[in-house]
KEFIPA-688582 format. One record per residue (C-alpha): residue number from 1; residue in one letter; y, x, z. Coordinates in steps of 0.001 Angstrom, whole numbers, plus 524288, in hexadecimal, padded with zeros to 5 digits. Last residue first. Layout:
<nodes>
(NUM; "a"; (Y; X; Z)) ...
</nodes>
This chain:
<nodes>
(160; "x"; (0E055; 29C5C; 8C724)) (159; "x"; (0EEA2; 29811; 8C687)) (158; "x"; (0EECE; 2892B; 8C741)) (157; "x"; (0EE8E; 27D66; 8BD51)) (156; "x"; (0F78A; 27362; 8B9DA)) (155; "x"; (0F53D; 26468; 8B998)) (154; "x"; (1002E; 25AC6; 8B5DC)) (153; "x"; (0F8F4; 24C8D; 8B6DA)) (152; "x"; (10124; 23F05; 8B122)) (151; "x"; (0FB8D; 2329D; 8B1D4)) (150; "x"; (0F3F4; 2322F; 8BE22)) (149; "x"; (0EFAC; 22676; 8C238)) (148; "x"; (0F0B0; 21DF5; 8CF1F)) (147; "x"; (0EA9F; 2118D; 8CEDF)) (146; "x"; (0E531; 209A0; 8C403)) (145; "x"; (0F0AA; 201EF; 8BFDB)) (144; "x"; (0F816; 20E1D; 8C044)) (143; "x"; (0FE87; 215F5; 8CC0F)) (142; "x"; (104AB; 2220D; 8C42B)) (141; "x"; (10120; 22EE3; 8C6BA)) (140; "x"; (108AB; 23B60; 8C2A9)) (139; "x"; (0FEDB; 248BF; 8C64C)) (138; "x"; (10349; 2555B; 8CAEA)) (137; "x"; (0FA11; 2618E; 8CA15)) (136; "x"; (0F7A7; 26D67; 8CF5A)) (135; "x"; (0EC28; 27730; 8CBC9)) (134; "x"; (0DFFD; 27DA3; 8CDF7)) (133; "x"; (0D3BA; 282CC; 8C686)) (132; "x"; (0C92A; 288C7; 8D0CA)) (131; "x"; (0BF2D; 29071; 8C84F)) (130; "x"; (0B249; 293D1; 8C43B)) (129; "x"; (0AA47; 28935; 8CC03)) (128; "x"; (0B3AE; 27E7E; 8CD64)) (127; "x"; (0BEEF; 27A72; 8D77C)) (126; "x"; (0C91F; 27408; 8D12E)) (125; "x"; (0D534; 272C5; 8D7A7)) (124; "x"; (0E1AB; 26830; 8D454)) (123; "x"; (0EF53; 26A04; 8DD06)) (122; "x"; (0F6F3; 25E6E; 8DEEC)) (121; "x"; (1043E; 255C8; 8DA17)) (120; "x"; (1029F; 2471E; 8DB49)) (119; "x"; (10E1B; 23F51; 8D3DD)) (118; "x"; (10FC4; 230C6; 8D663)) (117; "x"; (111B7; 223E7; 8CEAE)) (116; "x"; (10FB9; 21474; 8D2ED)) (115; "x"; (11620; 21405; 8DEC1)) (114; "x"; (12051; 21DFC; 8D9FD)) (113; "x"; (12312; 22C3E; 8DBE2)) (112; "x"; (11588; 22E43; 8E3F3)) (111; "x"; (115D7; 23A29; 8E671)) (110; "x"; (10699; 24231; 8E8EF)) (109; "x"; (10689; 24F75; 8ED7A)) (108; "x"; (0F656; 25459; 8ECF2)) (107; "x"; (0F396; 262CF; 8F253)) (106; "x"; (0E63A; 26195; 8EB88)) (105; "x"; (0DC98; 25C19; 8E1AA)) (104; "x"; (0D112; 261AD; 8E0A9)) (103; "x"; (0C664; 262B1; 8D529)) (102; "x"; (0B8A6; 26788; 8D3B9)) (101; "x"; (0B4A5; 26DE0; 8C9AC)) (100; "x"; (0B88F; 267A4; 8BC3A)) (99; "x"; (0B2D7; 2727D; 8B3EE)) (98; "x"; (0A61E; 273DF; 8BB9A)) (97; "x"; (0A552; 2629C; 8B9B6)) (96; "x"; (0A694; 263C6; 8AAA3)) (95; "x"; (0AE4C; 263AD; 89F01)) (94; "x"; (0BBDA; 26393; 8A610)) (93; "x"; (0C773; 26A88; 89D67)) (92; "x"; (0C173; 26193; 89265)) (91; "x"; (0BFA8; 2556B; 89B40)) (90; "x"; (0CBE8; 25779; 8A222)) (89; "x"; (0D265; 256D4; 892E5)) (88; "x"; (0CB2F; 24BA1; 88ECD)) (87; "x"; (0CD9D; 2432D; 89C51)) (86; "x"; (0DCB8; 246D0; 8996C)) (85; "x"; (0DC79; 24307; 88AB9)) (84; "x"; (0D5D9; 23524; 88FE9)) (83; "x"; (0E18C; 233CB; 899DF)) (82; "x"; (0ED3E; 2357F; 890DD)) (81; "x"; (0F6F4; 24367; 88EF4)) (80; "x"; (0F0C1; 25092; 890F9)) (79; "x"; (0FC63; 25B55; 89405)) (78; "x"; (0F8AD; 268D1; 8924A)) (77; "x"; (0FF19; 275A4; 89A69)) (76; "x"; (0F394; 2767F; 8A17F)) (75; "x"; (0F49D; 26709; 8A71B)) (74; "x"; (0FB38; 25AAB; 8A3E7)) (73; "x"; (0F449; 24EDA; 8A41C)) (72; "x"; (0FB23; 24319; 89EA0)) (71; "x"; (0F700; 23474; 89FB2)) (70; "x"; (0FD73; 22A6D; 89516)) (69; "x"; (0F219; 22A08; 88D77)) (68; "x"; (0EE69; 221ED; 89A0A)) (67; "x"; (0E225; 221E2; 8A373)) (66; "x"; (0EB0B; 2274F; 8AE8B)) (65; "x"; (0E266; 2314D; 8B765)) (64; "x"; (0DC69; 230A6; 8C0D7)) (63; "x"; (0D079; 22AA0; 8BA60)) (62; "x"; (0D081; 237CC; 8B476)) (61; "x"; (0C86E; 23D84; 8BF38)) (60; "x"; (0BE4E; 232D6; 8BCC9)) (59; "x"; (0BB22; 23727; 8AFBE)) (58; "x"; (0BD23; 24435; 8B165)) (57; "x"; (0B19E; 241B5; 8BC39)) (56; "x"; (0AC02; 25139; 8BF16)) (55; "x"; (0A79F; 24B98; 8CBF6)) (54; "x"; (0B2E2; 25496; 8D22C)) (53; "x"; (0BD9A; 24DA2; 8C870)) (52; "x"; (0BA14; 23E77; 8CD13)) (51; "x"; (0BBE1; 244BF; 8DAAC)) (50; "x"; (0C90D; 24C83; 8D635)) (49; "x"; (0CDD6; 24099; 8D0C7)) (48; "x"; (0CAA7; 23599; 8DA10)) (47; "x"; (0D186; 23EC9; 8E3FA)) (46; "x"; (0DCD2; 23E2B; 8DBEA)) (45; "x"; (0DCDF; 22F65; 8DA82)) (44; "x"; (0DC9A; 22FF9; 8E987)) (43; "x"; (0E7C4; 23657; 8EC19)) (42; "x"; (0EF08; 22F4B; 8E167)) (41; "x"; (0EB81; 22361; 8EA51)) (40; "x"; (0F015; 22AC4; 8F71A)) (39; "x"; (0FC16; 22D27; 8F109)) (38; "x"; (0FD30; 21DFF; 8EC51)) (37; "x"; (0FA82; 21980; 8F987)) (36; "x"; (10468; 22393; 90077)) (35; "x"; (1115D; 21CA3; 8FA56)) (34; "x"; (10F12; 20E72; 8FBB8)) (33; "x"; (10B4F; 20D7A; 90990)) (32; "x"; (11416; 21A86; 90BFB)) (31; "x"; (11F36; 210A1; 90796)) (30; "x"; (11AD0; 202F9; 90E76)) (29; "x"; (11B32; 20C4A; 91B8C)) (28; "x"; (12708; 21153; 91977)) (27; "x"; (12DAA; 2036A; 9159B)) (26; "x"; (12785; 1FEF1; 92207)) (25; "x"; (12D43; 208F2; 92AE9)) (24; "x"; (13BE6; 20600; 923CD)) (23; "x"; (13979; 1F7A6; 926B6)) (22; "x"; (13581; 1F954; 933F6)) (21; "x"; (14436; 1F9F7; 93972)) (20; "x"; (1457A; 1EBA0; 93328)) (19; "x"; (13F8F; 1E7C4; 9414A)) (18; "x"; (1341F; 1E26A; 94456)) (17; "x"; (1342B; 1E978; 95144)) (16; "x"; (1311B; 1F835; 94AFF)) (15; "x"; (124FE; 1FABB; 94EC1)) (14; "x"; (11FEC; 1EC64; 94B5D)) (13; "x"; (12768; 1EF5E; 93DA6)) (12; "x"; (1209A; 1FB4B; 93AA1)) (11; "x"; (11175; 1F4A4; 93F7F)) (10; "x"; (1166C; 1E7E7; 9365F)) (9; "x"; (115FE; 1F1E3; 92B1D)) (8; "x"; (10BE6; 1F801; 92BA0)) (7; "x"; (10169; 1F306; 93581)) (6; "x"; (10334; 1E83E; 94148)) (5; "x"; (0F436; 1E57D; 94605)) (4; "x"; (0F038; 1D665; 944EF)) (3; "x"; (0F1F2; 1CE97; 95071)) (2; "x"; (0E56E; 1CB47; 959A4)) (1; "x"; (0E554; 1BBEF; 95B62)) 
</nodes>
């Protein structure tokens, strides 16, 4: 009978004899298990973003987002505090697909400062017809009971 292949764990400890000398190797390995997952997650949420963004989907581009009146968006020198008052105000500095343009998200740094809370700092484009708006922003996201939100979102703006 063909034995199964040695992976993780039991791999570390084959190279090392068995011996307690693996348990340092296996504690690195369990913490870039747990650390890179949720970076990659956030990763992905972001990506949701900018797609749901580029098919002029406000809608779906706030499913980033924390659906709590707890949420605050801070950005121009105004701070917007619960999720509803957020979709309002994107909607009003949004009306339509030419005003969205198409968005990128770039230069992303993501911490994770707890397994269930992180900070992603990046730089925001949009590309439309008339102009190319840019900016930086750092997000707070906490790991809810539907994945990764973001519950606090600092956005500034760039020189033209």
């Amino acid at each position: 009978m063909k034995k199964p292949p040695i992976v993780g764990a039991q791999a570390c400890c084959a190279l090392f004899g068995g011996t307690l000398k693996c348990a340092p190797a296996m504690a690195l390995l369990f913490a870039v298990a747990i650390w890179a997952a949720p970076a990659d997650d956030i990763q992905q949420l972001l990506a949701g973003q900018s797609a749901a963004w580029n098919r002029g989907d406000l809608d779906g581009f706030m499913q980033g987002y924390w659906k709590s009146d707890r949420l605050r968006f801070a950005s121009g020198g105004k701070i917007t505090s619960g999720w509803q008052t957020t979709l309002e105000r994107y909607k009003k500095s949004y009306p339509d697909k030419a005003a969205m343009g198409t968005l990128t998200f770039s230069e992303l740094d993501i911490t994770l400062l707890a397994p269930d809370a992180a900070i992603a700092f990046g730089r925001w484009e949009l590309a439309r017809e008339k102009d190319q708006p840019w900016g930086l922003f750092t997000l707070t996201l906490r790991r809810t009971a539907d994945g990764w939100r973001i519950v606090h979102d600092h956005t500034s703006s760039g020189s033209p």
